[in-house]
N, CA, C and O atoms as CSV, one atom per row, in Angstrom:
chain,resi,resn,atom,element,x,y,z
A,1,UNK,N,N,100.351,44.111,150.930
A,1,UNK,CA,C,99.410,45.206,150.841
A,1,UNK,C,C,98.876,45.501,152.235
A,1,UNK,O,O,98.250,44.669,152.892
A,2,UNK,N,N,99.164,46.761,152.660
A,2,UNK,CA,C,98.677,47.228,153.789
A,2,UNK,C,C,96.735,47.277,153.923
A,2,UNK,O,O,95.933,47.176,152.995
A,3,UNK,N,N,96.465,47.454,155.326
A,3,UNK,CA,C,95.022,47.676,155.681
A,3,UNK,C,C,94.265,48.432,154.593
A,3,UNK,O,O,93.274,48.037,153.979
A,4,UNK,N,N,95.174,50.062,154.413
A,4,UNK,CA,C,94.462,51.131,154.051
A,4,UNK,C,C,94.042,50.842,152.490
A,4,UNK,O,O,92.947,51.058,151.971
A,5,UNK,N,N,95.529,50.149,151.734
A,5,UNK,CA,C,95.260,49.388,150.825
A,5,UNK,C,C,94.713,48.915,150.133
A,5,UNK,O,O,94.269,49.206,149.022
A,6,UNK,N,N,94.693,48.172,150.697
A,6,UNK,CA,C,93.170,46.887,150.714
A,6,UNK,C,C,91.783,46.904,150.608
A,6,UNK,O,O,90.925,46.219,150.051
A,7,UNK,N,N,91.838,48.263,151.575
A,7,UNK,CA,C,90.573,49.412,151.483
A,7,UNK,C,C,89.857,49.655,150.259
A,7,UNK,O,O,88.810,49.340,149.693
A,8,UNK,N,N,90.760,50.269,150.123
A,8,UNK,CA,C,90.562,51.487,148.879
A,8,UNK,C,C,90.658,50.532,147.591
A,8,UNK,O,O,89.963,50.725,146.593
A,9,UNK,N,N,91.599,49.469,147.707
A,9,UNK,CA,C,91.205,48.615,146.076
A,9,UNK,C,C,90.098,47.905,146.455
A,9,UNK,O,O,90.079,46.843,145.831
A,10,UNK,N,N,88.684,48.074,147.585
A,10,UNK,CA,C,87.837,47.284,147.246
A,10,UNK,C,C,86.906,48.058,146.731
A,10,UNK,O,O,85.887,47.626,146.193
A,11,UNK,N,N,87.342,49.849,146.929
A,11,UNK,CA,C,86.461,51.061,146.897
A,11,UNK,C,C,86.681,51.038,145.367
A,11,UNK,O,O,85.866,51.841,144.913
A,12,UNK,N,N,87.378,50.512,144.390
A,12,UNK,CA,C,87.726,50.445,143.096
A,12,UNK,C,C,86.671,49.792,142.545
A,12,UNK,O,O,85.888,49.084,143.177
A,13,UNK,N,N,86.623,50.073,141.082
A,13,UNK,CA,C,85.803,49.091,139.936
A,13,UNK,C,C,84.476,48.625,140.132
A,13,UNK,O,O,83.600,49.212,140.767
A,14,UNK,N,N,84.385,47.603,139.585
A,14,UNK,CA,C,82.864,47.088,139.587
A,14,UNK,C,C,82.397,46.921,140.656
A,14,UNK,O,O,83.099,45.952,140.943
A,15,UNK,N,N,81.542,47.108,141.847
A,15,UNK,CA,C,80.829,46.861,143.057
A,15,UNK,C,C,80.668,44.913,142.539
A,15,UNK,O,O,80.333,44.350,141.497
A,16,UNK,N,N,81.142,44.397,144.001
A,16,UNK,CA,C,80.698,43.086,143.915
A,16,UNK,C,C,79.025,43.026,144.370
A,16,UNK,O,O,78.407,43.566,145.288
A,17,UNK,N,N,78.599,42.055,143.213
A,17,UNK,CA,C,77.430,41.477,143.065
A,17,UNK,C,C,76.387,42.181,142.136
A,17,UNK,O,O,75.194,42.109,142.433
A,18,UNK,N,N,76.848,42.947,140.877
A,18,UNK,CA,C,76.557,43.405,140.503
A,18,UNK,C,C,76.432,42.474,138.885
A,18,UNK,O,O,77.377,42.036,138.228
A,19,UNK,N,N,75.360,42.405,138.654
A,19,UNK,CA,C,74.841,41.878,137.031
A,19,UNK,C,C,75.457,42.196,136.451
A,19,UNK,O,O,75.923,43.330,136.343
A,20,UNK,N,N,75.747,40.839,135.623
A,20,UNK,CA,C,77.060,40.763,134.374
A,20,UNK,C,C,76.778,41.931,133.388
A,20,UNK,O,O,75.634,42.379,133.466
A,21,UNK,N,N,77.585,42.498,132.492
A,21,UNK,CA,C,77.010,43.562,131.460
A,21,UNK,C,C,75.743,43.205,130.291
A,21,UNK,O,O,75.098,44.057,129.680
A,22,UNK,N,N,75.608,41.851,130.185
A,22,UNK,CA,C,74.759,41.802,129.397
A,22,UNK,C,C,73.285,41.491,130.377
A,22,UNK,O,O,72.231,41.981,129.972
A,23,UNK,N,N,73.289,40.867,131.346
A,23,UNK,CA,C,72.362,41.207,132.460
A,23,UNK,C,C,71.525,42.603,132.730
A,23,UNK,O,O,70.370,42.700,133.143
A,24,UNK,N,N,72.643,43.881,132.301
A,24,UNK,CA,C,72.613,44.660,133.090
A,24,UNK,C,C,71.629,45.607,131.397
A,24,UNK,O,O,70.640,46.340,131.441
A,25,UNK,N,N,72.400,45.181,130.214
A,25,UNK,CA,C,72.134,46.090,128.921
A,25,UNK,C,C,70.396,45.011,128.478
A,25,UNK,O,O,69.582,45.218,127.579
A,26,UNK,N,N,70.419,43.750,129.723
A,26,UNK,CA,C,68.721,43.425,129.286
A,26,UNK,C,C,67.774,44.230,130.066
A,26,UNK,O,O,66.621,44.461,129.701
A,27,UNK,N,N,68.377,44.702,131.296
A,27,UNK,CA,C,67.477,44.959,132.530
A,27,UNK,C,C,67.364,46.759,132.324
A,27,UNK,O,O,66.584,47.466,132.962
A,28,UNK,N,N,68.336,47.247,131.290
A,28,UNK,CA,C,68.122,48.398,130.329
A,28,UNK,C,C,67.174,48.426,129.170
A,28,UNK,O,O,66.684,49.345,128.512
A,29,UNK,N,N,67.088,47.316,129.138
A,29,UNK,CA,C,66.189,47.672,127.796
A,29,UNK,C,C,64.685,46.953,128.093
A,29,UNK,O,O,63.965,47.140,127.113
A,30,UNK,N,N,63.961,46.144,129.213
A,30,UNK,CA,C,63.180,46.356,129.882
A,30,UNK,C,C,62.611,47.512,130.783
A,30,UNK,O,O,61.427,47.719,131.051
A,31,UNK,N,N,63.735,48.229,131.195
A,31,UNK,CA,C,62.961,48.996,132.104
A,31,UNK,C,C,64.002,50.634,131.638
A,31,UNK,O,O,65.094,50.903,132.138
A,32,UNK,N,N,63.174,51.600,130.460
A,32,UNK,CA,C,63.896,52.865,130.378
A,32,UNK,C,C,64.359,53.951,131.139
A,32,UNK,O,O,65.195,54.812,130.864
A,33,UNK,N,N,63.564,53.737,132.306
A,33,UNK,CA,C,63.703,54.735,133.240
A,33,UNK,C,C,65.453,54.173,134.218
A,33,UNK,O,O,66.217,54.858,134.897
A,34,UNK,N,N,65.507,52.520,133.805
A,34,UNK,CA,C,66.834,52.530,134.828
A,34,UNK,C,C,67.946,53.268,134.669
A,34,UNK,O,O,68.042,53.471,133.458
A,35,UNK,N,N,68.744,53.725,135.179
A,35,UNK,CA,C,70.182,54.931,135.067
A,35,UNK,C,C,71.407,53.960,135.433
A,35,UNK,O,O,71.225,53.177,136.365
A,36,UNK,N,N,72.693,53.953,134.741
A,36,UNK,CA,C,73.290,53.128,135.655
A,36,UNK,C,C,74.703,54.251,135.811
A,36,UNK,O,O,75.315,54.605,134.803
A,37,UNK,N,N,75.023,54.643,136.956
A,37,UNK,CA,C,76.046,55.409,137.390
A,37,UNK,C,C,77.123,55.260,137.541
A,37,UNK,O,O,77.574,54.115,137.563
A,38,UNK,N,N,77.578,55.877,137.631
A,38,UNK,CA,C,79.367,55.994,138.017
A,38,UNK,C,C,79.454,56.521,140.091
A,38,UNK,O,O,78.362,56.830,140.569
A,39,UNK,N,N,80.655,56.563,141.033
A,39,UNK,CA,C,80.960,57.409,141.854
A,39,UNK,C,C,81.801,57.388,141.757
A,39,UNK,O,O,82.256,56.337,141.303
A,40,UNK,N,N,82.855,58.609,142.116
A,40,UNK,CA,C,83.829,58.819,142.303
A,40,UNK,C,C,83.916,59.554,143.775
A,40,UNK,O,O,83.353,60.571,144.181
A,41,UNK,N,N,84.803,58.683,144.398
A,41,UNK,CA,C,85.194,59.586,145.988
A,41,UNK,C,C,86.411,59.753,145.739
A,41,UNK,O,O,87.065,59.118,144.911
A,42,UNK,N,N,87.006,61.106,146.838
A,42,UNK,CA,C,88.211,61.494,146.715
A,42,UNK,C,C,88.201,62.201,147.882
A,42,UNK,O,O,87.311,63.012,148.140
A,43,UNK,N,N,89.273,61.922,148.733
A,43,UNK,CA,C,89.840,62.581,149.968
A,43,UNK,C,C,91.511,63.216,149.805
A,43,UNK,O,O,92.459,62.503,149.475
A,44,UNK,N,N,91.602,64.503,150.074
A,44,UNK,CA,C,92.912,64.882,149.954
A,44,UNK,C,C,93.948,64.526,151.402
A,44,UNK,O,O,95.159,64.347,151.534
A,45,UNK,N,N,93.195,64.530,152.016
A,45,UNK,CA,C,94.588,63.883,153.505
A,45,UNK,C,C,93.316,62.934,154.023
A,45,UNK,O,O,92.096,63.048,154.137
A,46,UNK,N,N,94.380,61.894,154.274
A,46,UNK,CA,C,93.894,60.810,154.744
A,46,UNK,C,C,93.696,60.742,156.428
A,46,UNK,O,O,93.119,59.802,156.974
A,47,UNK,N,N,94.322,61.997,157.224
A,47,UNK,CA,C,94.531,61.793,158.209
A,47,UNK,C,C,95.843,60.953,158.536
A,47,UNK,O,O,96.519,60.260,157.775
A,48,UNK,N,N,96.087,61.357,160.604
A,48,UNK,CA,C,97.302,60.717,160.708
A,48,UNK,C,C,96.662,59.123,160.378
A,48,UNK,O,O,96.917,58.609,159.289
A,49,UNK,N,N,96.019,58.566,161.157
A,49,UNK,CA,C,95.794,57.179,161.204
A,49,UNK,C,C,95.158,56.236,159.775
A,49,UNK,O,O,94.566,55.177,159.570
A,50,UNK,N,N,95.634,57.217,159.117
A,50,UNK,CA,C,95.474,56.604,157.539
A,50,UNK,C,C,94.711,55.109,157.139
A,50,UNK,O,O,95.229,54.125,156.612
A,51,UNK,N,N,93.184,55.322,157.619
A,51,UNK,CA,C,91.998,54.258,157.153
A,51,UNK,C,C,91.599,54.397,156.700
A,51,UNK,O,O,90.639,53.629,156.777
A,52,UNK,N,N,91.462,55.374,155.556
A,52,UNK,CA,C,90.525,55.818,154.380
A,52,UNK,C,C,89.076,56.065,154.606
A,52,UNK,O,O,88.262,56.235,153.698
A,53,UNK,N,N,88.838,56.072,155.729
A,53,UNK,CA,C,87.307,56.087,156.211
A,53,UNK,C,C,86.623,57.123,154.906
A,53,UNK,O,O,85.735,56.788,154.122
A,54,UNK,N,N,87.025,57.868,154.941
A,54,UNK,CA,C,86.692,59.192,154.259
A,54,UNK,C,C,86.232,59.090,152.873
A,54,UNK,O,O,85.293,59.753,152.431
A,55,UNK,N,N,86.940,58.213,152.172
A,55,UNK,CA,C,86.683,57.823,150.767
A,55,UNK,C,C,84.964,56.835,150.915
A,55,UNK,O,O,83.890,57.089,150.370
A,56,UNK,N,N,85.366,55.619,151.939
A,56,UNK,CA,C,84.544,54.747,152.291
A,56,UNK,C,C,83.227,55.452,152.765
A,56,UNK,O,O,82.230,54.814,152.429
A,57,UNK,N,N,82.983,56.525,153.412
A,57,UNK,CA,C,82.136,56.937,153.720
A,57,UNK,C,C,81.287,57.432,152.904
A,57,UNK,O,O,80.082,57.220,153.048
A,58,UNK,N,N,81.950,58.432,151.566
A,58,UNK,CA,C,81.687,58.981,150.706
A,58,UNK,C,C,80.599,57.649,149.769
A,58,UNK,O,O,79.380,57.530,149.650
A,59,UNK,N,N,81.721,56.874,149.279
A,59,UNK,CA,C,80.911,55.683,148.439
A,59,UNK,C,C,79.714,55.043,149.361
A,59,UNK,O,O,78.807,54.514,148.719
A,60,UNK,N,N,79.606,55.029,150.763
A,60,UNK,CA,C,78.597,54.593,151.289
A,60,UNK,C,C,77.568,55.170,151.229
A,60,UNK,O,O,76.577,54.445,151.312
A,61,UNK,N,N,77.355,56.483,151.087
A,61,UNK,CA,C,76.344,57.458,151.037
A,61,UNK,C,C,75.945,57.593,149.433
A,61,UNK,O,O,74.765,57.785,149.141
A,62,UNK,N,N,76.829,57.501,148.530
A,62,UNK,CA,C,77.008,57.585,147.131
A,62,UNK,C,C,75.671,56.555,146.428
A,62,UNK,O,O,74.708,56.830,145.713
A,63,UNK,N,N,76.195,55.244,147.053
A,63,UNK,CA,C,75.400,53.838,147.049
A,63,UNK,C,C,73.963,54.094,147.818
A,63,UNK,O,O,72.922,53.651,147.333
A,64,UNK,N,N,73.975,54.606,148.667
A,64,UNK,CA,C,72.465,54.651,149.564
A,64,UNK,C,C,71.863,55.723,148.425
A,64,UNK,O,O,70.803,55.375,147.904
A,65,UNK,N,N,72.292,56.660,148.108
A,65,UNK,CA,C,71.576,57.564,147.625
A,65,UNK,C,C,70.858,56.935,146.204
A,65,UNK,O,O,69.684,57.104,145.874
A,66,UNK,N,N,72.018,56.073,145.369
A,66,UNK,CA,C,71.404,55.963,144.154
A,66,UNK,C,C,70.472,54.938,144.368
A,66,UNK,O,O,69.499,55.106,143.634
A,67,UNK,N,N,70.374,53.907,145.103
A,67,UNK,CA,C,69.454,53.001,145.795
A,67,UNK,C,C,67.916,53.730,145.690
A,67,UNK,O,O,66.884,53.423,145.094
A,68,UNK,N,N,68.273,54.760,146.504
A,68,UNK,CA,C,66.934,55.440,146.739
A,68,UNK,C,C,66.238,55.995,145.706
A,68,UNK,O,O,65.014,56.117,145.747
A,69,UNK,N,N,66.957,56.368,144.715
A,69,UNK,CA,C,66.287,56.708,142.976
A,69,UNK,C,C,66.692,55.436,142.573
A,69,UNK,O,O,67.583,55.535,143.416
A,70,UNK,N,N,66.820,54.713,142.253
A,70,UNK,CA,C,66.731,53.210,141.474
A,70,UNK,C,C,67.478,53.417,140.679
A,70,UNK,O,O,67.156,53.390,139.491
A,71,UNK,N,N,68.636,53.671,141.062
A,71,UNK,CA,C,70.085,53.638,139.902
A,71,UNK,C,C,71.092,52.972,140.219
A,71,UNK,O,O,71.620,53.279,141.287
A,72,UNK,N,N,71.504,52.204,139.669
A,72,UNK,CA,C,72.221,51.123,139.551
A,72,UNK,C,C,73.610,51.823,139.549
A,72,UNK,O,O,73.708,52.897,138.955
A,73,UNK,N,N,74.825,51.218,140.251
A,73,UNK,CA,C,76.286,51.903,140.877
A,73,UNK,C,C,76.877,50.487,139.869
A,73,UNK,O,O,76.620,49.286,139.961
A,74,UNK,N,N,77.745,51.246,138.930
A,74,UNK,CA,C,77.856,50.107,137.967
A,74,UNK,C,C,80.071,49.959,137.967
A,74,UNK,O,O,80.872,49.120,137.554
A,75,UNK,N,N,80.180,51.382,138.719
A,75,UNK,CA,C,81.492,51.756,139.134
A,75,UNK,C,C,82.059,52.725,139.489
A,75,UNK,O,O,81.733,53.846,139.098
A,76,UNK,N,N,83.541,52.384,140.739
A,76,UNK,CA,C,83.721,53.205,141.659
A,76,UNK,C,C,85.209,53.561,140.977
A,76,UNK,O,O,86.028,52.842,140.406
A,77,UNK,N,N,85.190,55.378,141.377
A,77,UNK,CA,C,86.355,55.738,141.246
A,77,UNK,C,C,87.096,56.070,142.753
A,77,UNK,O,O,86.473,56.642,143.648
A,78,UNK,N,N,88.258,55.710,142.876
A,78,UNK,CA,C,88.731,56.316,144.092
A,78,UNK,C,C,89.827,56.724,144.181
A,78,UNK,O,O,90.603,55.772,144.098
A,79,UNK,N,N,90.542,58.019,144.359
A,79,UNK,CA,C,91.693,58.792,144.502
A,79,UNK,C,C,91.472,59.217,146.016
A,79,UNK,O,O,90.679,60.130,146.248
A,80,UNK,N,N,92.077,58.652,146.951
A,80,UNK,CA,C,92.139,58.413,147.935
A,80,UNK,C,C,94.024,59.243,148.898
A,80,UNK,O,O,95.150,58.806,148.658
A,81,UNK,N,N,93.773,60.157,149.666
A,81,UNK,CA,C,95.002,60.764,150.215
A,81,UNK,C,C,95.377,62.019,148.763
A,81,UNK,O,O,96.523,62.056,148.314
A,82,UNK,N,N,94.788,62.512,148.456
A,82,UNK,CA,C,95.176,63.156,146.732
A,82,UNK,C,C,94.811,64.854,146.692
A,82,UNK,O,O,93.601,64.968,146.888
A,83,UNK,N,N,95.163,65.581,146.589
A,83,UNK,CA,C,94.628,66.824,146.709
A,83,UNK,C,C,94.074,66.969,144.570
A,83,UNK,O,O,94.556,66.597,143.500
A,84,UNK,N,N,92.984,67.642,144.990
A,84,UNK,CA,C,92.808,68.054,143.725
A,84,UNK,C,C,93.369,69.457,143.412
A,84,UNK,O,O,93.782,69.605,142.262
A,85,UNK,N,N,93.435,70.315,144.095
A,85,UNK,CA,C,93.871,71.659,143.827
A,85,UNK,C,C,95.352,72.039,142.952
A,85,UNK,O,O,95.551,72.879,142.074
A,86,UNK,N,N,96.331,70.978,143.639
A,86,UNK,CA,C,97.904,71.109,143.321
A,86,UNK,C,C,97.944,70.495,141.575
A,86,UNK,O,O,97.575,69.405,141.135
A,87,UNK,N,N,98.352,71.301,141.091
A,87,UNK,CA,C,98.845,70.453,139.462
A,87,UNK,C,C,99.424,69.697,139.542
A,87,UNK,O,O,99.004,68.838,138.766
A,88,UNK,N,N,100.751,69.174,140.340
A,88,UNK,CA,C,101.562,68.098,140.095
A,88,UNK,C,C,100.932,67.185,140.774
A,88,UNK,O,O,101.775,66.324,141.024
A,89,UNK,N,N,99.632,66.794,141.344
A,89,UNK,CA,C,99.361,65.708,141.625
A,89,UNK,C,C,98.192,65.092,140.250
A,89,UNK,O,O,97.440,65.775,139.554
A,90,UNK,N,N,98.388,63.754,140.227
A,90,UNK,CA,C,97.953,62.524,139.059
A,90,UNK,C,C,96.709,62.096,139.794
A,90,UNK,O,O,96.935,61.143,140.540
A,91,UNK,N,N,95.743,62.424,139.802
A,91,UNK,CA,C,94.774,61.396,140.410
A,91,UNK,C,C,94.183,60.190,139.262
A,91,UNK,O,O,93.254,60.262,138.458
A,92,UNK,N,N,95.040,59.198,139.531
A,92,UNK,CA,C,94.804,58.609,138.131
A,92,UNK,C,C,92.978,57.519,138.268
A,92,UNK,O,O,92.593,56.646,137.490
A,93,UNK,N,N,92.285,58.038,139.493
A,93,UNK,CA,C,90.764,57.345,139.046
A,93,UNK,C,C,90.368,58.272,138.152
A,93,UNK,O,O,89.754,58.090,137.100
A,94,UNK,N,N,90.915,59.696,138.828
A,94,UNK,CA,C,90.058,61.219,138.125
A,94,UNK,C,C,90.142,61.031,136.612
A,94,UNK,O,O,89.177,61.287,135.892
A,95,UNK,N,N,91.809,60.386,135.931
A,95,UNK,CA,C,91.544,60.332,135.085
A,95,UNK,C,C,91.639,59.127,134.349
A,95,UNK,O,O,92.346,59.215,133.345
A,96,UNK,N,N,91.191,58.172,134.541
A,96,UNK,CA,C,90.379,57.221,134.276
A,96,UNK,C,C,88.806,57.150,134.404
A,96,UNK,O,O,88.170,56.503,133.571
A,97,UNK,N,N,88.218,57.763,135.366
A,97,UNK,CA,C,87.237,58.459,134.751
A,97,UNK,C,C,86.864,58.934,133.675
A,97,UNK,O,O,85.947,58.410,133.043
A,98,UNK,N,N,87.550,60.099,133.224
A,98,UNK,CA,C,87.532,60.895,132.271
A,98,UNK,C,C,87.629,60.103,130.939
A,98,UNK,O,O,86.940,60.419,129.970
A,99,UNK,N,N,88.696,58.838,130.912
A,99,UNK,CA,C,89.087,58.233,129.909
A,99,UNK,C,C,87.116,57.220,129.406
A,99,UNK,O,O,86.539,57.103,128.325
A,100,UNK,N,N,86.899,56.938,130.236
A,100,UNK,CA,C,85.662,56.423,130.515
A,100,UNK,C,C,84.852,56.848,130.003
A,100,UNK,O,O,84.345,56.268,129.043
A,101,UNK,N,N,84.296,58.361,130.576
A,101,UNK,CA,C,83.536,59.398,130.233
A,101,UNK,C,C,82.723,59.206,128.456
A,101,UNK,O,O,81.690,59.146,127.790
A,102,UNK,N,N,84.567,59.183,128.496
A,102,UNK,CA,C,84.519,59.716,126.853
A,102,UNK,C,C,83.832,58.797,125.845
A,102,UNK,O,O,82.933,59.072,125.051
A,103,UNK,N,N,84.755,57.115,126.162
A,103,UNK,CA,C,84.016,56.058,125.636
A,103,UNK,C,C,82.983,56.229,125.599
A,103,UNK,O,O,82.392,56.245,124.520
A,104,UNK,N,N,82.082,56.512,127.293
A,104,UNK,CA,C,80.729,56.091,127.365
A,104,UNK,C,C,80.600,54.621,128.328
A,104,UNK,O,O,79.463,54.286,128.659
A,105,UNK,N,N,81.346,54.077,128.605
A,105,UNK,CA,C,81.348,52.544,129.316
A,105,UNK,C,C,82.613,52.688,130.360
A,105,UNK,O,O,83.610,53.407,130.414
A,106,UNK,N,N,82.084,51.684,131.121
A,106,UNK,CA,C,83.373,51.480,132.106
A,106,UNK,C,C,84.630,50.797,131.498
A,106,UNK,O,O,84.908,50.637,130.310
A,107,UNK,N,N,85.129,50.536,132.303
A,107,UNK,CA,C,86.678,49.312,131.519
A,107,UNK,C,C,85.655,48.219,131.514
A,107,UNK,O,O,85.734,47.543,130.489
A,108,UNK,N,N,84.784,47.865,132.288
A,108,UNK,CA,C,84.259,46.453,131.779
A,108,UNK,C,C,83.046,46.252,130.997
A,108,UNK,O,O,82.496,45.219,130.616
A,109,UNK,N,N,82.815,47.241,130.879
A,109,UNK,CA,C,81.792,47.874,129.374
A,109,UNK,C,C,80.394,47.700,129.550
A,109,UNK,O,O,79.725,46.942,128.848
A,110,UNK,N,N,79.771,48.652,130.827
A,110,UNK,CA,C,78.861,48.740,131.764
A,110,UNK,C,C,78.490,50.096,130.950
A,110,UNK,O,O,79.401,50.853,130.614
A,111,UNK,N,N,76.929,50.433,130.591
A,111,UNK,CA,C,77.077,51.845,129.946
A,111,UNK,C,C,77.020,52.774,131.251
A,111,UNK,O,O,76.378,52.392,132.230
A,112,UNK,N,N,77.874,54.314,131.254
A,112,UNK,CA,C,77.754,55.313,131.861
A,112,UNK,C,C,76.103,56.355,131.746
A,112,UNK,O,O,75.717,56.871,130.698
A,113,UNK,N,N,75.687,56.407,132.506
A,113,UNK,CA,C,74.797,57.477,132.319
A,113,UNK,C,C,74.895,58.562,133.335
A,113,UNK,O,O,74.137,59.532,133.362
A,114,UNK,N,N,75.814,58.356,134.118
A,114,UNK,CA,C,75.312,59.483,134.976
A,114,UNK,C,C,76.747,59.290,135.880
A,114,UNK,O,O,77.269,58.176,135.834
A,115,UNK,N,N,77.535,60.586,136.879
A,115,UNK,CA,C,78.270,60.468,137.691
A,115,UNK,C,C,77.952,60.594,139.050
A,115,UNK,O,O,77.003,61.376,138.989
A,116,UNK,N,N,78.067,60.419,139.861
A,116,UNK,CA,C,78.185,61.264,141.304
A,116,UNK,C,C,79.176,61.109,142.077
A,116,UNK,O,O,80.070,60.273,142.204
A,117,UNK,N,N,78.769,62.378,142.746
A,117,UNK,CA,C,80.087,62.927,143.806
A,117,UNK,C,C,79.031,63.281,145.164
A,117,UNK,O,O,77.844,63.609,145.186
A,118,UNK,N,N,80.016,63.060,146.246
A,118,UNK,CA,C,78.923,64.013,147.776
A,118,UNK,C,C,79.061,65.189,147.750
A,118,UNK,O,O,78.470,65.830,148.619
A,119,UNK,N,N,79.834,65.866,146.814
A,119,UNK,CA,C,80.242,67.657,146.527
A,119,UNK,C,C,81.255,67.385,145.315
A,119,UNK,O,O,82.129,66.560,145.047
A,120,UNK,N,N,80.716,68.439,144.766
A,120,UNK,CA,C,81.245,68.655,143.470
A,120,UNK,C,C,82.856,69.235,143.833
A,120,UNK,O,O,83.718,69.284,142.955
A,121,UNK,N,N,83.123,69.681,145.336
A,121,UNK,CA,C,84.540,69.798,144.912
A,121,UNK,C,C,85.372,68.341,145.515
A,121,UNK,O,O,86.544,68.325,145.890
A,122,UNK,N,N,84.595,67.365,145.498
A,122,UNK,CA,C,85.452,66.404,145.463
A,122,UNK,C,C,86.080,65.862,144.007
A,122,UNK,O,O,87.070,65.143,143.871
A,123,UNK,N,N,85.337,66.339,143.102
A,123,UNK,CA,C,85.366,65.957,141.675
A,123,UNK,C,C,86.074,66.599,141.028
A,123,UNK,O,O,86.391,65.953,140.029
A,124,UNK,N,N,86.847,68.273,141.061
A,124,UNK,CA,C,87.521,69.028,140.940
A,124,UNK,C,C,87.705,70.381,142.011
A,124,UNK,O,O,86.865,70.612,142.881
A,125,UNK,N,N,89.085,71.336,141.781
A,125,UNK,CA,C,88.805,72.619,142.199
A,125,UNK,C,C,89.255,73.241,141.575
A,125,UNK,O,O,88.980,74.404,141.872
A,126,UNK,N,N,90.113,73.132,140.454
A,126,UNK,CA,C,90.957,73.505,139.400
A,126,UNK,C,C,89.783,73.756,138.431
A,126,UNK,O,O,88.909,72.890,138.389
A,127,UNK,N,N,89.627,75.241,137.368
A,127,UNK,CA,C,88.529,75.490,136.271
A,127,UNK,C,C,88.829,73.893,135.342
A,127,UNK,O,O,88.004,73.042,135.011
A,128,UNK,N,N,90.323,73.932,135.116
A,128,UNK,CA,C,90.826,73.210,134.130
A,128,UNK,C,C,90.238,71.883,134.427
A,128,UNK,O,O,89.485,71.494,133.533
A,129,UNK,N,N,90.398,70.921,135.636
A,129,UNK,CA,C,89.812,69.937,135.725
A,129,UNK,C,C,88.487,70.061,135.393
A,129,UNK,O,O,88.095,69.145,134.670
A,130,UNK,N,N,87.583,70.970,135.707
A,130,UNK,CA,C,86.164,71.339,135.571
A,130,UNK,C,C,85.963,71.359,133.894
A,130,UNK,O,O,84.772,71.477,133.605
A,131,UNK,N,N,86.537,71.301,133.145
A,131,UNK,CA,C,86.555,71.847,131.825
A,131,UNK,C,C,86.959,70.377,131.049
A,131,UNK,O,O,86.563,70.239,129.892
A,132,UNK,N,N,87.498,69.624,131.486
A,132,UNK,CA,C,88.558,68.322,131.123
A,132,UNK,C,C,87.465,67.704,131.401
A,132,UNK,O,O,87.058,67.083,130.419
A,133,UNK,N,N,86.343,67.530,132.964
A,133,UNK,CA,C,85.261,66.680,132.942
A,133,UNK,C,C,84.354,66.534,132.539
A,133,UNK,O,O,83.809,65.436,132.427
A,134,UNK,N,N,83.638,68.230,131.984
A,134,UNK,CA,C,82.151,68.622,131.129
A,134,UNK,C,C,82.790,68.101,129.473
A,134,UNK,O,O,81.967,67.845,128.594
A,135,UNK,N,N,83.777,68.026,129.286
A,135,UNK,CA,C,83.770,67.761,127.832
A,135,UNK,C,C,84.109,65.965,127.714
A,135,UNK,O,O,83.645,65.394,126.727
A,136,UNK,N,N,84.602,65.459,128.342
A,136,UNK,CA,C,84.379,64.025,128.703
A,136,UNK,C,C,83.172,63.736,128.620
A,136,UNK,O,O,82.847,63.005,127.685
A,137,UNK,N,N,81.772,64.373,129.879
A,137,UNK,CA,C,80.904,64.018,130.208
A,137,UNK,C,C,80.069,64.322,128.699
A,137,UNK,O,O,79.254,63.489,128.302
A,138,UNK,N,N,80.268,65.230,128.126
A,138,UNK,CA,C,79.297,65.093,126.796
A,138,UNK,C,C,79.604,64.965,125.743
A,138,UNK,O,O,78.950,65.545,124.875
A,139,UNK,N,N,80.921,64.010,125.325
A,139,UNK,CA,C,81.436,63.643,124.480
A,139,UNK,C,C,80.477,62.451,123.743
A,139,UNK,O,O,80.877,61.876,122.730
């Protein structure tokens, strides 16, 4: 597994150091106001020197922000080098996300309340993707 790699599967899944799910569904039901989120970053060219900075940057700001409202980052999506615009491309966090959405929980069964993106057209540019995510999101 290359650098860029390596990267980006740490930009994946559960954030390390994050309270087990039942940790997380006590520290929910003590305190109502907590939110626990989703991010999803997505960069369509990685650039020549292909370090993913771009994705990484995104989730860094993603994380500071929910910090600052007291919301808990419970998991990361990352489609990384991916254009959203083109149909024949699979961004398979985008849709694993979506698969998510729908449940309501992550794959490791963290509840969803909320998504973020640093711009909403990182999240789609296609109506259709836009349409595939609002009905996920309020399923």
């Amino acid at each position: 597994m290359g650098k860029r790699e390596e990267l980006v599967s740490k930009l994946r899944g559960t954030p390390e150091g994050l309270p087990s799910v039942e940790e997380v569904r006590a520290m929910l039901a003590s305190d109502p106001e907590l939110k626990c989120v989703v991010c999803y970053a997505r960069i369509s060219f990685d650039g020549r020197v292909k370090h993913a900075h771009g994705v990484e940057d995104q989730h860094r700001d993603m994380t500071e922000t929910a910090r600052r409202f007291g919301w808990l980052v419970v998991y990361r999506y990352t489609d990384n080098d991916k254009s959203a615009s083109k149909e024949n491309i699979v961004r398979d966090d985008f849709e694993q996300l979506l698969a998510d959405l729908a449940a309501g929980t992550t794959p490791d069964g963290y509840p969803i309340h909320g998504v973020m993106v640093v711009n909403d057209d990182r999240l789609y540019r296609r109506p259709s993707d836009w349409e595939r995510y609002l009905k996920a999101f309020t399923t």
